[in-house]
C-alpha positions in Angstrom: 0.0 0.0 0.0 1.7 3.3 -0.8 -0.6 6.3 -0.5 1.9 8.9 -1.9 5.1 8.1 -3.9 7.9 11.1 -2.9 11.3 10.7 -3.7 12.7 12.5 -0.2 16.3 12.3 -2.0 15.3 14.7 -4.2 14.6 17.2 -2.2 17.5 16.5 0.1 19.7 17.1 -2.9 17.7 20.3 -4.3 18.8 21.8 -0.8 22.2 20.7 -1.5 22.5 22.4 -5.0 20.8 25.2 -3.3 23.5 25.7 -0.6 26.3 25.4 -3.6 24.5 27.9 -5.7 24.7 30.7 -2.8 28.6 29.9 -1.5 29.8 32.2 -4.8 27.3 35.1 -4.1 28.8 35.6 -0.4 31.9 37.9 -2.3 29.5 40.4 -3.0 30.1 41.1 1.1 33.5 40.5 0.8 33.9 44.5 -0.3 32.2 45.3 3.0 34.2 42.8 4.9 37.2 44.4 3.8 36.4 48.0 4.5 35.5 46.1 8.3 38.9 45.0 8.5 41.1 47.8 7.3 39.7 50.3 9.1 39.8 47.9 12.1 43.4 46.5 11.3 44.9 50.5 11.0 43.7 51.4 14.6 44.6 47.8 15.5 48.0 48.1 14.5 48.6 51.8 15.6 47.3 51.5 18.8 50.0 48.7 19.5 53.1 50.8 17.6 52.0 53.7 19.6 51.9 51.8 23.0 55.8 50.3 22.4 56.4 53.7 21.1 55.4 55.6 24.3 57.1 52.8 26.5 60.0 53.1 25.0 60.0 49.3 24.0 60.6 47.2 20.8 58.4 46.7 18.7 56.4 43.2 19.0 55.7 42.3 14.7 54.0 38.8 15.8 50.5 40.1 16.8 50.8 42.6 14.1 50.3 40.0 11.5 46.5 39.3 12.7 44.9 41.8 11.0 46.9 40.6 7.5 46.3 36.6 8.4 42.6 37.9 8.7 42.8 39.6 5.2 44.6 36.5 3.5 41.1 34.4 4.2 38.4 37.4 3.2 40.2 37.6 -0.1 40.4 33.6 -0.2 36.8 33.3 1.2 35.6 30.5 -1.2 38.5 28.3 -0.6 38.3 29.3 3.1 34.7 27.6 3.2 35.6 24.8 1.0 38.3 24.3 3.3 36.3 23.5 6.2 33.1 21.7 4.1 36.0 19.5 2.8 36.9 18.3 6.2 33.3 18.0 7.3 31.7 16.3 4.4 33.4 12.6 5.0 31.2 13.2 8.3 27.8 13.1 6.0 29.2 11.1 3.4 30.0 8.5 6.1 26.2 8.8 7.7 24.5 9.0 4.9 25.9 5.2 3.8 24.7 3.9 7.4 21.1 5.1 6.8 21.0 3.8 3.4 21.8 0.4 4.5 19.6 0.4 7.4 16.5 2.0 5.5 17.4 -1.4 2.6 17.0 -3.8 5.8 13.7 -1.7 7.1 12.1 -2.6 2.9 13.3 -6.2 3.2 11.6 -6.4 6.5 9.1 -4.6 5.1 8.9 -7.2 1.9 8.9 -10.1 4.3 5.8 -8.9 6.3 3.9 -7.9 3.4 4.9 -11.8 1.9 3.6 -13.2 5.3 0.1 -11.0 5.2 0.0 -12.7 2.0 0.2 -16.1 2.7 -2.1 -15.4 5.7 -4.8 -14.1 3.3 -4.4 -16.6 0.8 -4.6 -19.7 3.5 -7.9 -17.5 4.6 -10.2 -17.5 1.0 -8.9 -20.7 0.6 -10.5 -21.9 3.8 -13.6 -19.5 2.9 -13.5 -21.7 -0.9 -14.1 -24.6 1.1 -16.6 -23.5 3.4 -20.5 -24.8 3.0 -23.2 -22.7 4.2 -25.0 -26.1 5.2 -22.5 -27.3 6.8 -21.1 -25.9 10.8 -17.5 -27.0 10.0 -14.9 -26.5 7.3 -13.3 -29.5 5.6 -9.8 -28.0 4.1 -6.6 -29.8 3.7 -3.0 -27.8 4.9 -0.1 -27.4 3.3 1.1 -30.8 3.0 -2.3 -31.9 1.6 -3.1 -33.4 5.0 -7.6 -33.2 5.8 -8.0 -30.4 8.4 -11.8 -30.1 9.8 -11.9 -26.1 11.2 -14.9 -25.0 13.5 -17.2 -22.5 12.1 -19.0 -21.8 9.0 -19.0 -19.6 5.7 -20.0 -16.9 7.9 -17.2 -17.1 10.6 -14.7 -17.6 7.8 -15.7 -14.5 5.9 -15.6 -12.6 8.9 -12.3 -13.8 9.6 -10.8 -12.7 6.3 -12.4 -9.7 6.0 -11.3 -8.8 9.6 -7.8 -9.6 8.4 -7.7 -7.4 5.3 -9.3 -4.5 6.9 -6.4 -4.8 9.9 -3.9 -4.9 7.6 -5.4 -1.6 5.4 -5.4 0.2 8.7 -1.5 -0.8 9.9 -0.5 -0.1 6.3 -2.4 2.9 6.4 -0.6 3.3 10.0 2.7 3.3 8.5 2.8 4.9 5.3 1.3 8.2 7.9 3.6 7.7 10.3 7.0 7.5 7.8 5.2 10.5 5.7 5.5 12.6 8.9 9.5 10.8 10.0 10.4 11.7 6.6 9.1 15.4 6.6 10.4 15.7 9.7 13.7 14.7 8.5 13.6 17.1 5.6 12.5 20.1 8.1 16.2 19.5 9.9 17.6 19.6 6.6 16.1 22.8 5.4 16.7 24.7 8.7 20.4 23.7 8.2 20.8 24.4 4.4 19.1 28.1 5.3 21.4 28.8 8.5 24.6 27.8 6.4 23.3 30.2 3.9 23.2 32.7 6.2 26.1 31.8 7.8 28.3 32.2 4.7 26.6 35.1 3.4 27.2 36.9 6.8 31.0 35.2 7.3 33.2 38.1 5.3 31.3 40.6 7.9 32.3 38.5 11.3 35.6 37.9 9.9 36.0 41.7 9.5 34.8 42.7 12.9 37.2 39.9 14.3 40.0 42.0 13.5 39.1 44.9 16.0 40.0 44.7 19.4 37.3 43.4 21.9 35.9 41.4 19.0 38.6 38.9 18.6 36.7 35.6 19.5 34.0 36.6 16.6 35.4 34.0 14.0 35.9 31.7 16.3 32.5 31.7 17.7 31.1 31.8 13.7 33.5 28.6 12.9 32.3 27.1 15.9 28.8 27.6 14.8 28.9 26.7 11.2 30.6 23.7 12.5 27.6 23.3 14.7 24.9 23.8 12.1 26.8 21.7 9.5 26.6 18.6 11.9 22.8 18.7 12.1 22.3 16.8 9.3 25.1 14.0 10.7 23.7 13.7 13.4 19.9 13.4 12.1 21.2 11.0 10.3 22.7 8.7 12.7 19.3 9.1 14.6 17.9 7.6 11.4 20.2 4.7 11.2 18.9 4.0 15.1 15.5 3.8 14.7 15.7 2.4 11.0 17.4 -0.6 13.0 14.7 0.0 15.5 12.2 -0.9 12.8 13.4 -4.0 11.6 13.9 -5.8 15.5 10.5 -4.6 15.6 9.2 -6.2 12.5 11.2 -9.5 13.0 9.4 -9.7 16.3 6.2 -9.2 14.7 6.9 -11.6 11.3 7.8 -14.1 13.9 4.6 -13.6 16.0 2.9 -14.3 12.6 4.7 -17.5 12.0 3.5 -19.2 15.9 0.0 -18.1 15.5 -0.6 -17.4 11.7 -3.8 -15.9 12.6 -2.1 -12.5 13.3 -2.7 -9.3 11.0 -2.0 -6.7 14.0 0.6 -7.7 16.7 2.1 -5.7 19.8 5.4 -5.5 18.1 3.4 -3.1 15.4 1.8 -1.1 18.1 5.8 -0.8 19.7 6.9 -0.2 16.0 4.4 3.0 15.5 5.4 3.7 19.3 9.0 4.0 18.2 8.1 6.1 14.8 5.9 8.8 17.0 9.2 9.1 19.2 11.6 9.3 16.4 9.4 12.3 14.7 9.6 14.2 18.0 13.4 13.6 18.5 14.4 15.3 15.6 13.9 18.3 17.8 16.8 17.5 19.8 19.2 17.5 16.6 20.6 21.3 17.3 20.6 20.7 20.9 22.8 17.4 20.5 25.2 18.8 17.7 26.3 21.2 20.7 27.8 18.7 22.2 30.2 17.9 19.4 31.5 21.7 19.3 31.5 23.9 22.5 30.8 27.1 20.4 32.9 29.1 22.9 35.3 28.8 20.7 39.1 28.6 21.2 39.4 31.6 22.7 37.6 30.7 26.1 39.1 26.9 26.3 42.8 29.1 25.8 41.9 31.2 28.6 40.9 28.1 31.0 44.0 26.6 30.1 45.8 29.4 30.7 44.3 30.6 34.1 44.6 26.8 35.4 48.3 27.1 34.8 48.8 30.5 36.1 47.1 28.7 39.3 49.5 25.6 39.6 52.3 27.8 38.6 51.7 30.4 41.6 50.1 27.4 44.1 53.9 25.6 43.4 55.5 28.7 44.6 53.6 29.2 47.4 54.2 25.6 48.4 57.8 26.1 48.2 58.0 29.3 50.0 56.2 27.3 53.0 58.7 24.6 53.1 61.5 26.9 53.3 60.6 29.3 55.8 62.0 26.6 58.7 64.8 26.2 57.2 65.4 30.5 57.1 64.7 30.6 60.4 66.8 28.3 61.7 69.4 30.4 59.7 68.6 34.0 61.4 
């Protein structure tokens, strides 16, 4: 039973040509990136000449090279985010490949369970063939050709099937809802993303620029550390994917195998778990963003440096306040 035939791909991959399509049109910032950063990078680097100046000190050229480093990338912007989709695309790539082979068990499942509704069916109008309206009993033969005498008459038997075939309509029906909405939901993830990395590349020559003035210097690394963020949605959704895809076929094993002890069973508990699992999956999707900022603190370097920093600063100055302890004994003794 499929109610609507959609090709999600497609529109997975229109998003992707979509993204592609706007990464050239971000150098038509790239003008006002670079007014940003040279008139940030000439009060940058006068304010720090000045200060050795008026301290009578050398000049320090190593910081002074920020502001050109900074330049380098807005006039390489292109390469700069190819750079970083480059390492970050083996990440989807590699994803992508575990859902596909868990959505191709899910359809063989699927195959099989449809296969077993089949044969269920078929053993039920056969039965409903050999049913007499005179008679209270059914005299059929199995599989092996064996006589089997079932209880009940025409009437029971065509209740029976018809029963059958409208629980199997509405868990068919069930399903095909239920992966509509997983799928959508899916595809929602995917066009959030595609729009924020739009955004975030159109916007990136301007938070570059503004990274080169002082008191804004963590600004590209908080934009890395978000596009990094964003980019991993889709990863991520899909590994959640590949979890309840395997989800889905534990679930229909159960219930083929339910089928096979009883064959008498259209609708089992393991569908009822199966649609349980579907309604949770649809609603997880919500925790994509919140999970991808696990992968990247978006702090950026910046903070982590200054952690590292200030804990060594600590053990440094706790060390010599140790050793200043033990020695004071020893100076006493010697006064």
């Amino acid at each position: 039973m499929k109610l609507l035939t959609i090709d999600w791909n497609s529109f997975h991959e229109i998003l992707k040509n979509l993204y592609t399509e706007f990464i050239p049109m971000a150098n038509t910032l790239i003008g006002a990136g670079r007014a940003i950063a040279g008139t940030g990078a000439v009060l940058y680097i006068a304010s720090r000449i000045w200060r050795h100046i008026a301290n009578a000190e050398p000049i320090d050229f190593y910081p002074l090279f920020r502001p050109f480093v900074l330049g380098f990338i807005l006039t390489m912007y292109t390469t700069f985010i190819g750079f970083i989709n480059g390492g970050l695309q083996p990440v989807v790539a590699s994803t992508e490949a575990l859902v596909t082979a868990q959505q191709e068990d899910v359809n063989k499942f699927r195959e099989k369970r449809k296969e077993a509704d089949a044969k269920m069916i078929e053993q039920k109008k056969k039965l409903l063939n050999d049913a007499s309206i005179w008679d209270g009993s059914i005299h059929t033969t199995d599989e092996q050709g064996n006589e089997v005498v079932v209880g009940g008459g025409v009437f029971s038997a065509g209740g029976d099937l018809l029963m059958s075939q409208l629980q199997i309509w509405i868990r068919e029906l069930m399903y095909e809802i239920l992966d509509f909405l997983f799928q959508a939901a899916s595809l929602a993830i995917d066009t959030i993303r595609t729009f924020f990395l739009i955004v975030m590349v159109m916007i990136g020559p301007i938070s570059i620029g503004i990274s080169v003035w002082d008191g804004f210097k963590d600004t590209l690394q908080f934009w890395i550390a978000r596009y990094i963020v964003i980019f991993l949605w889709l990863p991520i959704a899909n590994i959640f994917t590949a979890i309840l895809s395997k989800i889905q076929v534990l679930m229909l094993t159960k219930a083929i195998a339910e089928m096979d002890s009883t064959g008498d069973i259209a609708f089992t508990s393991s569908d009822l778990i199966y649609m349980i699992f579907m309604l949770i999956g649809i609603l997880g999707y919500a925790s994509v963003p919140h999970v991808a900022g696990f992968v990247v603190q978006s702090a950026g370097i910046g903070s982590a440096g200054s952690a590292m920093k200030g804990g060594a600063a600590g053990a440094i100055s706790g060390a010599s306040t140790g050793a200043s302890v033990a020695s004071a004994p020893f100076k006493m003794n010697r006064g």
